[in-house]
C-alpha positions as CSV (number, residue, x, y, z in Angstrom):
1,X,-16.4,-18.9,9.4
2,X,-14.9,-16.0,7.9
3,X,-17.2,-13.4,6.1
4,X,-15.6,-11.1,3.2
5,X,-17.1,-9.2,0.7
6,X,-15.9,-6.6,-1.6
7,X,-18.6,-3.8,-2.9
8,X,-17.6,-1.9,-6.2
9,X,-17.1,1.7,-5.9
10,X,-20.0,3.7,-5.9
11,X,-19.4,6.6,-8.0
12,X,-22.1,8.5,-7.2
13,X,-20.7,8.2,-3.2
14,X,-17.1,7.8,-4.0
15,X,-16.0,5.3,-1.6
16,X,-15.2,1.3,-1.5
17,X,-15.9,-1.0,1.4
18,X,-14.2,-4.8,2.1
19,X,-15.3,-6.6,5.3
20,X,-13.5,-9.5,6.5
21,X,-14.1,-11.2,9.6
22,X,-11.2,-13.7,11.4
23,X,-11.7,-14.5,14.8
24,X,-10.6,-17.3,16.9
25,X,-13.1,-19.7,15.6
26,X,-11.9,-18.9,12.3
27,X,-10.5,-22.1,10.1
28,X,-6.3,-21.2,8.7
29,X,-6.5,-20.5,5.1
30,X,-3.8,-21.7,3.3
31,X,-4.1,-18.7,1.1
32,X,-3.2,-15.6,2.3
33,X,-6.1,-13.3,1.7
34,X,-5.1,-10.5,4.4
35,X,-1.4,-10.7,2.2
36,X,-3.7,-10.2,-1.0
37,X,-5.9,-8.2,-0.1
38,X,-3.4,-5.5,1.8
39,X,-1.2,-6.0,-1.3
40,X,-3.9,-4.8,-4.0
41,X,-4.7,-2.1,-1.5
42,X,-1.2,-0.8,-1.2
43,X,-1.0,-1.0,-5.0
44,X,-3.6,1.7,-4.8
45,X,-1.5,4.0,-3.4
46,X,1.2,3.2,-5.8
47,X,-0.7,3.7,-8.7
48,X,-2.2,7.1,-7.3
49,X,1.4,8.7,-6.6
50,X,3.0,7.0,-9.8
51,X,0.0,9.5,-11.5
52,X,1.2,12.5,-9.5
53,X,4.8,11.8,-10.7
54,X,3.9,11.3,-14.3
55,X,1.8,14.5,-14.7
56,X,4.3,16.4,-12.5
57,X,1.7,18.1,-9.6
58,X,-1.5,16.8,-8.0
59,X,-4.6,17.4,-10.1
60,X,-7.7,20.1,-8.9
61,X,-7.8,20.2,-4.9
62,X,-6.5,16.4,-4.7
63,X,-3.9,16.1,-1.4
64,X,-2.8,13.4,0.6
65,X,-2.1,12.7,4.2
66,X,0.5,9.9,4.7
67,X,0.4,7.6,7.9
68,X,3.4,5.7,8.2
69,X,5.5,3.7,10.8
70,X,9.4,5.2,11.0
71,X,10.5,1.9,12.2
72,X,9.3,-0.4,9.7
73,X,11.7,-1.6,7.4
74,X,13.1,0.1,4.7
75,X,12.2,3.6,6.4
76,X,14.7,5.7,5.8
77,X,14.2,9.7,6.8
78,X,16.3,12.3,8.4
79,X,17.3,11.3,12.2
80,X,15.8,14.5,13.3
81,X,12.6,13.2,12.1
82,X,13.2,9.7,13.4
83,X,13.4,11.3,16.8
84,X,11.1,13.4,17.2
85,X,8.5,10.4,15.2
86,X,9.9,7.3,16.9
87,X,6.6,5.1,15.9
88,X,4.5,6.8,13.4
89,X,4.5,9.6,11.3
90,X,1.6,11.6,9.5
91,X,3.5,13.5,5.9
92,X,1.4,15.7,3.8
93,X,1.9,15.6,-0.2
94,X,0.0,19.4,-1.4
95,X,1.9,22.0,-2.2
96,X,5.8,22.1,-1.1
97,X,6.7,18.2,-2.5
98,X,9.4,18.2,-4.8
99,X,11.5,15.0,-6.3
100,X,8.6,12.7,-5.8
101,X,9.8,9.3,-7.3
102,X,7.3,5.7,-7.0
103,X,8.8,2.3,-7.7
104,X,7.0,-1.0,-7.4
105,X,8.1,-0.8,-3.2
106,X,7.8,2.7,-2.2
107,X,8.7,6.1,-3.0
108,X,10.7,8.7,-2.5
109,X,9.9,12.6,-1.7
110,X,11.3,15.9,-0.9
111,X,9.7,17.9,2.1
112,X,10.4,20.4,4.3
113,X,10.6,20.8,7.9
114,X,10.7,23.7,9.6
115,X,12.1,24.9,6.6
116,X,14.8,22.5,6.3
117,X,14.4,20.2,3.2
118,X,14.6,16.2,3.6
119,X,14.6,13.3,2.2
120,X,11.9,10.4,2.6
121,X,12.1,6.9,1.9
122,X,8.7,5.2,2.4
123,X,8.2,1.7,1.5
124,X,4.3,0.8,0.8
125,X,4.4,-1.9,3.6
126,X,5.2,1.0,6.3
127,X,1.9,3.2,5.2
128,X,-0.7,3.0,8.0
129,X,-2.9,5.2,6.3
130,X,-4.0,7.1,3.0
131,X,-6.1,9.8,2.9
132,X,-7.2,12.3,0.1
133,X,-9.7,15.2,1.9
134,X,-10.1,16.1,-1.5
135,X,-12.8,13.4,-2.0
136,X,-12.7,11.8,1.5
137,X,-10.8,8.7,0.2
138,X,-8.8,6.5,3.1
139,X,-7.5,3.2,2.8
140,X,-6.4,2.0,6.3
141,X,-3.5,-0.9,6.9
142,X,-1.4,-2.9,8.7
143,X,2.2,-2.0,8.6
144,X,5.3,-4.1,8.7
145,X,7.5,-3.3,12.3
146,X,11.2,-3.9,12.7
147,X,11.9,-6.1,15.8
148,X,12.9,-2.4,17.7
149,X,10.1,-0.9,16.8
150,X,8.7,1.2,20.1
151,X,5.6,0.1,20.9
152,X,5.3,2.6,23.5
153,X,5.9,6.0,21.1
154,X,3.6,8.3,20.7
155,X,2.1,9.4,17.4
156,X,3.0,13.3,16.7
157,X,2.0,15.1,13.0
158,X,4.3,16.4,10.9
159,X,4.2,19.8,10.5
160,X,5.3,19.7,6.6
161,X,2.5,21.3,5.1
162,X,-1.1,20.8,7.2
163,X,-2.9,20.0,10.1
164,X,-3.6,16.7,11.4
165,X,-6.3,14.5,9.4
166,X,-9.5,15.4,10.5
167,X,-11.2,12.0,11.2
168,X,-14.0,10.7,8.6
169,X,-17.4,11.1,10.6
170,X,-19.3,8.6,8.6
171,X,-17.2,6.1,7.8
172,X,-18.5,5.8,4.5
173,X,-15.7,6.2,2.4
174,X,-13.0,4.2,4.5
175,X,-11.2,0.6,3.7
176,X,-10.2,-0.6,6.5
177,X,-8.2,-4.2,6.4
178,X,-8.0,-5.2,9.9
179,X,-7.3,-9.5,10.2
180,X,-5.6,-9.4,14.1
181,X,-6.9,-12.7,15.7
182,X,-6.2,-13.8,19.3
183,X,-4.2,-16.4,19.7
């Protein structure tokens, strides 16, 4: 039987948690709670950069690292970056961002590489990951994959604005939606 809770945020430890548990023994649903559930997440994100774009810059230290796959549908970035990120792609939103735009799907934002300004078109369903280091804030997801995805590519960082994410030691402030079951 599958086991899902959903604790409130804690605001004096800033961080959510869902747990959901689907294994092989676990009964089809006829509603979609990973769909649901991934959906409202993803919404976060929306809502968070549609804030950024309204008030024109990122409030006090706030940042985000973007994780998303290049192949998944409705991806559409330079083909330098496609080829040098053939699976997945880490993008940072801080200080060089310009012509940020968030619709109900994606968004869209200006960045530079290597000093070379492009173009991003990210749709929600791509993101892998979310993270603000600001308050140590991650939401974690499944992403949508075109049929010619590679499977096989290797994950590199962009080089936009920072380092790599540095990984959450705790865990405590990471939602992580994971509903894979064996078939």
């Amino acid at each position: 039987m599958a086991q899902m809770s959903f604790n409130r945020l804690d605001p004096s430890r800033r961080h959510a948690t869902f747990c959901g548990a689907m294994n092989d023994q676990t009964p089809d649903s006829l509603i979609p709670y990973d769909e649901i559930v991934q959906e409202a997440l993803r919404a976060v994100v929306g809502r968070v950069l549609g804030e950024v774009q309204a008030n024109g810059g990122l409030p006090g230290g706030h940042h985000f690292y973007i994780t998303f796959k290049t192949g998944a549908p409705g991806v559409d970035i330079p083909k330098h970056l496609s080829e040098r990120f053939p699976d997945e792609m880490t993008i940072v939103i801080q200080n060089r961002f310009w012509d940020l735009k968030v619709t109900d799907s994606g968004f869209e934002v200006g960045l530079s590489f290597n000093q070379k300004a492009s173009l991003l078109k990210i749709p929600f369903a791509a993101i892998t990951v979310f993270f603000d280091p600001e308050v140590k804030f991650q939401l974690q997801f499944q992403a949508e994959e075109s049929d010619d995805a590679d499977e096989d590519g290797g994950h590199e960082d962009a080089e936009n604005d920072r380092p790599a994410i540095q990984p959450v030691e705790d865990g405590s402030n990471v939602v992580s939606v994971d509903f894979s079951r064996k078939k």
